[in-house]
Backbone as CSV, one residue per row, in Angstrom:
resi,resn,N_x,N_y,N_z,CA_x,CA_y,CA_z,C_x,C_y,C_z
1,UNK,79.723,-25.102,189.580,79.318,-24.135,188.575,79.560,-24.738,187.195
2,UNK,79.012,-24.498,185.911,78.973,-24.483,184.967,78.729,-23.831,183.891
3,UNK,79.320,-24.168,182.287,79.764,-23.206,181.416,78.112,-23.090,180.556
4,UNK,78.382,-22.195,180.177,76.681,-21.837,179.169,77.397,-21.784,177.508
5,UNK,76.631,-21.944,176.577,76.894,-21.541,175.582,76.795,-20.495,175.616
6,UNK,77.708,-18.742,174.682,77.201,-17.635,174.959,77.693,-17.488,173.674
7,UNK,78.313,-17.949,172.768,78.705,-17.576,170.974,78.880,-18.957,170.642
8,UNK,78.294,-18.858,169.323,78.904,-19.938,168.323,78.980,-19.260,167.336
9,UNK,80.561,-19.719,165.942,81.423,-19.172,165.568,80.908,-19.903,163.762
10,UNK,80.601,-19.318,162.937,80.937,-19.721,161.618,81.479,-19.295,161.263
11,UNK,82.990,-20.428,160.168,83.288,-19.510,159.284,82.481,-19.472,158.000
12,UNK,83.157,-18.336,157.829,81.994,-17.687,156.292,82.764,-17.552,155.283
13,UNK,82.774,-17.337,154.000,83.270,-16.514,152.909,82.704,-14.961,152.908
14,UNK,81.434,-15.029,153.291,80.708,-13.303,152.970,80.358,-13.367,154.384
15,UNK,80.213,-13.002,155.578,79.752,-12.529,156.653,79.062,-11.419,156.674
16,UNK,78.992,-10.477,155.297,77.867,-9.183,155.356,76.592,-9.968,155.170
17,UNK,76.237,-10.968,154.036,75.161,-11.782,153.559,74.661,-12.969,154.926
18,UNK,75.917,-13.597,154.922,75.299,-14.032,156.106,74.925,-13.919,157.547
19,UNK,75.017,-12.451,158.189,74.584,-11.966,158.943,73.432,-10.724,158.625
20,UNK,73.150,-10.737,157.216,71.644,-10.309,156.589,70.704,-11.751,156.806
21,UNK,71.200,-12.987,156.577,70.328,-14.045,156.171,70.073,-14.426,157.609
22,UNK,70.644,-14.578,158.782,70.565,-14.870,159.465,70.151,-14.161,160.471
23,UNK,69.928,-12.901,160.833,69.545,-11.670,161.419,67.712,-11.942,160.632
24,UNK,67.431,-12.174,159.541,66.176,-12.267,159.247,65.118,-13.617,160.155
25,UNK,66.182,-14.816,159.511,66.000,-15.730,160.099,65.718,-16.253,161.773
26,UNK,66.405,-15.223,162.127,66.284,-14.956,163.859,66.087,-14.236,164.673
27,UNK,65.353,-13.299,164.099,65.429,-11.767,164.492,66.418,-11.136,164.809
28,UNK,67.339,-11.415,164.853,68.972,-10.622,165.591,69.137,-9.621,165.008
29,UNK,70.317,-8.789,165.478,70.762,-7.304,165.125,72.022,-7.574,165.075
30,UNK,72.807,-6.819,164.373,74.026,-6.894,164.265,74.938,-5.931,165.558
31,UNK,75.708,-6.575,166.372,75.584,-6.375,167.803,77.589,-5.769,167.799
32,UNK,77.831,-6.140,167.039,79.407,-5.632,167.038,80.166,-6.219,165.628
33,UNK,80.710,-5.357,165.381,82.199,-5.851,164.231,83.772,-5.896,164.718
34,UNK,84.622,-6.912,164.230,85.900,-6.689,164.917,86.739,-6.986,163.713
35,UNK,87.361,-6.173,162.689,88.062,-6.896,161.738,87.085,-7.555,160.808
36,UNK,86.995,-8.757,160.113,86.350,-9.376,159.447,85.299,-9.944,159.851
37,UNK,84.851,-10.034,161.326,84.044,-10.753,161.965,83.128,-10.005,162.350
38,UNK,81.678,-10.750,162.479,80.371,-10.115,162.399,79.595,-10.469,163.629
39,UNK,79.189,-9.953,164.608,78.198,-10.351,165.575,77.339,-10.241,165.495
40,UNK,76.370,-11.301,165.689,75.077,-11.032,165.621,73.785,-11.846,166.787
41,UNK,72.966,-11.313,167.057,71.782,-11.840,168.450,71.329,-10.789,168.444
42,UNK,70.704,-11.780,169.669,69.400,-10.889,169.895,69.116,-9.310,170.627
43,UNK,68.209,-8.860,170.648,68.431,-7.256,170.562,68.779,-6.934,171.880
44,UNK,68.354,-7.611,173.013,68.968,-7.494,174.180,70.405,-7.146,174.515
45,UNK,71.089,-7.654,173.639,72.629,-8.045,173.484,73.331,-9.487,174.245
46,UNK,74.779,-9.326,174.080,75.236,-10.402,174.650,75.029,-10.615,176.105
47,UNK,74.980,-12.541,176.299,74.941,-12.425,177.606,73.626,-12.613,178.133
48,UNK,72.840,-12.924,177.092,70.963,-13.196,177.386,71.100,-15.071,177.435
49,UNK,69.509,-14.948,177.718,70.000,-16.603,177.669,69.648,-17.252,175.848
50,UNK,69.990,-16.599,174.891,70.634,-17.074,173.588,71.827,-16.719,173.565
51,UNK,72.267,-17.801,172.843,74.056,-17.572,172.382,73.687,-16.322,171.149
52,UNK,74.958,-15.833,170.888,75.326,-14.859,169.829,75.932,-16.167,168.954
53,UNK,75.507,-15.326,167.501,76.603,-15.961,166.271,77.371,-14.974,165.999
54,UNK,78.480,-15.662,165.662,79.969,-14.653,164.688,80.165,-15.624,163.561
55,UNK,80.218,-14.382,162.712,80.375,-15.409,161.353,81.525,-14.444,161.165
56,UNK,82.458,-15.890,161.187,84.189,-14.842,160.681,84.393,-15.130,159.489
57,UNK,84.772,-14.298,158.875,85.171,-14.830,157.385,86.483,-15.415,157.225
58,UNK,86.263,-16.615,156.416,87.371,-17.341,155.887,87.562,-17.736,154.751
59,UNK,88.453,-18.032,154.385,88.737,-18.096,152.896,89.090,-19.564,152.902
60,UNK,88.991,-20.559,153.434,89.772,-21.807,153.318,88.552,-22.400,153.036
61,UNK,88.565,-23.545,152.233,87.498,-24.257,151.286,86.719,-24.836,152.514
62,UNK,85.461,-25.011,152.259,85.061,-26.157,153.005,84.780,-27.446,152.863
63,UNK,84.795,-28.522,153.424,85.088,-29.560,152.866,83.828,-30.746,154.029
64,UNK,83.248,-31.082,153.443,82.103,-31.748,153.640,81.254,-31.730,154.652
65,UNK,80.001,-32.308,155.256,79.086,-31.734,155.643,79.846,-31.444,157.352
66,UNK,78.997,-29.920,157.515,79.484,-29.603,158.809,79.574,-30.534,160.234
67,UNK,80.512,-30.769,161.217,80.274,-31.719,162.247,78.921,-31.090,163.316
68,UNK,78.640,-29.650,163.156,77.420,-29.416,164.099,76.783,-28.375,162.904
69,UNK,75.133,-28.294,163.413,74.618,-27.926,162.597,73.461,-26.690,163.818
70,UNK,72.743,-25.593,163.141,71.925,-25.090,163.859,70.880,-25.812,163.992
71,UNK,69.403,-25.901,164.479,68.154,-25.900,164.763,67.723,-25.003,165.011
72,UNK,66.449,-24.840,164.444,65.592,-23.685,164.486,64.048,-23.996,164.776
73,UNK,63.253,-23.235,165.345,61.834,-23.588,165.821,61.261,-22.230,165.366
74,UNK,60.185,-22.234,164.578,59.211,-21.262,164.276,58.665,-20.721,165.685
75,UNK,57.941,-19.444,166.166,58.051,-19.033,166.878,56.567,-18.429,167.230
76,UNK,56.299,-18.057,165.846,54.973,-17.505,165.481,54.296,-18.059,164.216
77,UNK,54.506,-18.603,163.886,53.620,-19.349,162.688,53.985,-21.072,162.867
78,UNK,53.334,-21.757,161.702,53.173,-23.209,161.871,54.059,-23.942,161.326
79,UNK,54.982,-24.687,161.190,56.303,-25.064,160.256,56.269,-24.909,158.699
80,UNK,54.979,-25.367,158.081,54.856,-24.840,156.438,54.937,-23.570,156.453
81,UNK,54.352,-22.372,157.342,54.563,-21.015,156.513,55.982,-20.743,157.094
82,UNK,56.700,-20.924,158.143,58.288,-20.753,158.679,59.111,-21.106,157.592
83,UNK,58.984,-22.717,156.396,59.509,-22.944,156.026,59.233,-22.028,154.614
84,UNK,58.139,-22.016,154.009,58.085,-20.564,153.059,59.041,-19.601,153.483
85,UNK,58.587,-19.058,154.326,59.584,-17.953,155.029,60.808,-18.322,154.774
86,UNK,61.478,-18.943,155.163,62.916,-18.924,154.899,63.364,-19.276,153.591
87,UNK,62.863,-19.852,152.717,62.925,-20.296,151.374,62.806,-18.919,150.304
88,UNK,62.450,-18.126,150.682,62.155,-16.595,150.440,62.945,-15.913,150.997
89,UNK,64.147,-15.986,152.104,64.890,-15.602,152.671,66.496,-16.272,151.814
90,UNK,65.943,-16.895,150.913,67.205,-17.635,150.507,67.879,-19.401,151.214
91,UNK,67.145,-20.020,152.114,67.666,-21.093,152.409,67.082,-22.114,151.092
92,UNK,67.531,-23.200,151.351,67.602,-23.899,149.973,67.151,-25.550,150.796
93,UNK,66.209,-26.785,149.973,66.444,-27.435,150.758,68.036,-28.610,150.539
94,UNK,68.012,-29.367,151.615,69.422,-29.975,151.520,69.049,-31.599,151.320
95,UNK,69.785,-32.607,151.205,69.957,-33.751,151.233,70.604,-34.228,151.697
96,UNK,70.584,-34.841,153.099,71.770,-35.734,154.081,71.001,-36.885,154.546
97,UNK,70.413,-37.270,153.519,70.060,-38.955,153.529,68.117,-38.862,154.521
98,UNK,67.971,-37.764,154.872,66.363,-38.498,155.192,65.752,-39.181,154.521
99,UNK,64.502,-39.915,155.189,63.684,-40.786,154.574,62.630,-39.914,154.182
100,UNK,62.269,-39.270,155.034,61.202,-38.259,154.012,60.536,-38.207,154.857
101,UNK,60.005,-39.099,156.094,59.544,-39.544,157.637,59.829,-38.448,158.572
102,UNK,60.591,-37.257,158.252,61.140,-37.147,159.347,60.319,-35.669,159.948
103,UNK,60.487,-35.277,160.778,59.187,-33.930,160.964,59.930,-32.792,160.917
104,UNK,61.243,-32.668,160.418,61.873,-31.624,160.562,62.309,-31.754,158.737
105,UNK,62.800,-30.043,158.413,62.950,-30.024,157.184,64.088,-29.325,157.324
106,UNK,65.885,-30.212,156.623,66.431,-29.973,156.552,66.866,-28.792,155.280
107,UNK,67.933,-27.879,155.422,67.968,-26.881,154.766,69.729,-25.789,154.603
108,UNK,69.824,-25.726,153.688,71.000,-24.696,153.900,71.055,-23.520,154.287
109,UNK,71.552,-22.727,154.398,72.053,-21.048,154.438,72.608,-20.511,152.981
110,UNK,72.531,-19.636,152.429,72.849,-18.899,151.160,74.258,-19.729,150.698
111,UNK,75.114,-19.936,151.995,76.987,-20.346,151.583,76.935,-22.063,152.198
112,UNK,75.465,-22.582,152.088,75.595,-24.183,151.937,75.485,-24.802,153.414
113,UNK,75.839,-24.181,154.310,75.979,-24.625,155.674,74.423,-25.646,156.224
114,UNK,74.238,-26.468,156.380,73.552,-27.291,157.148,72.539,-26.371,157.999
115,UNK,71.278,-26.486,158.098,70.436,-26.480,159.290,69.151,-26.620,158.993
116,UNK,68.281,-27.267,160.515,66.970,-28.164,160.589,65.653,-26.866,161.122
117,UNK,64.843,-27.192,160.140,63.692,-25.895,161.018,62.961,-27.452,161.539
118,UNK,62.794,-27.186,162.641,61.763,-27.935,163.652,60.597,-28.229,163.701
119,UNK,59.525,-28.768,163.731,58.207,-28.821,163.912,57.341,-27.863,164.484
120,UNK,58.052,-28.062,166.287,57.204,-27.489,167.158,57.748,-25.836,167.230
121,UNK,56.633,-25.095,167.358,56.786,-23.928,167.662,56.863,-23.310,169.153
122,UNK,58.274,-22.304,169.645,58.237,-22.269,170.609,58.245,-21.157,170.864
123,UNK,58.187,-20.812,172.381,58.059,-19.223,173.018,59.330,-18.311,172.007
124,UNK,58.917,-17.346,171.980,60.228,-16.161,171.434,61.095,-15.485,172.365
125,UNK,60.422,-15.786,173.417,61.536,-15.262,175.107,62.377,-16.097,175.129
């Protein structure tokens, strides 16, 4: 037997904003609160075959580029209007050395965090 991903954990400074930015970004719902921490996926709830995010809030600085980062795949449109879309949602683009070659367009989250929207567009199931 083997383990599945079923949460991955950011910390945050604002977890209300970034589970607005990211709930847009992914369709998710906000699925539980515990203390400072925010759940969020898909409407099914936990336990589907997507992981949930928790963005816990933290107050401790962050300090250079994250060791893992999200990926994201447009779902229903073509990577230029996905990437409008989120740029209008508040992501920003980033700089971690591409050549410019590359088919994916790297990007932040509102609080700086790292992540890649993808080329190919895939099923939404």
């Amino acid at each position: 037997m083997a383990c599945r991903i079923s949460e991955l954990v950011l910390d945050c400074r604002d977890p209300e904003a970034l589970a607005r930015f990211w709930c847009e970004v992914l369709d998710f719902v906000v699925l539980g609160r515990e203390e400072d921490d925010i759940e969020i996926g898909p409407r099914e709830g936990f336990g589907g075959p997507q992981p949930t995010l928790v963005l816990s809030r933290s107050d401790d600085p962050r300090t250079g580029k994250l060791p893992l980062h999200i990926d994201v795949n447009a779902t229903d449109r073509d990577q230029d209007a996905e990437l409008e879309r989120l740029l209008k949602l508040g992501a920003r683009p980033a700089d971690v050395g591409q050549t410019g070659e590359e088919s994916w367009h790297v990007l932040t989250d509102p609080e700086g965090n790292e992540f890649c929207l993808l080329r190919s567009r895939i099923d939404p199931a």
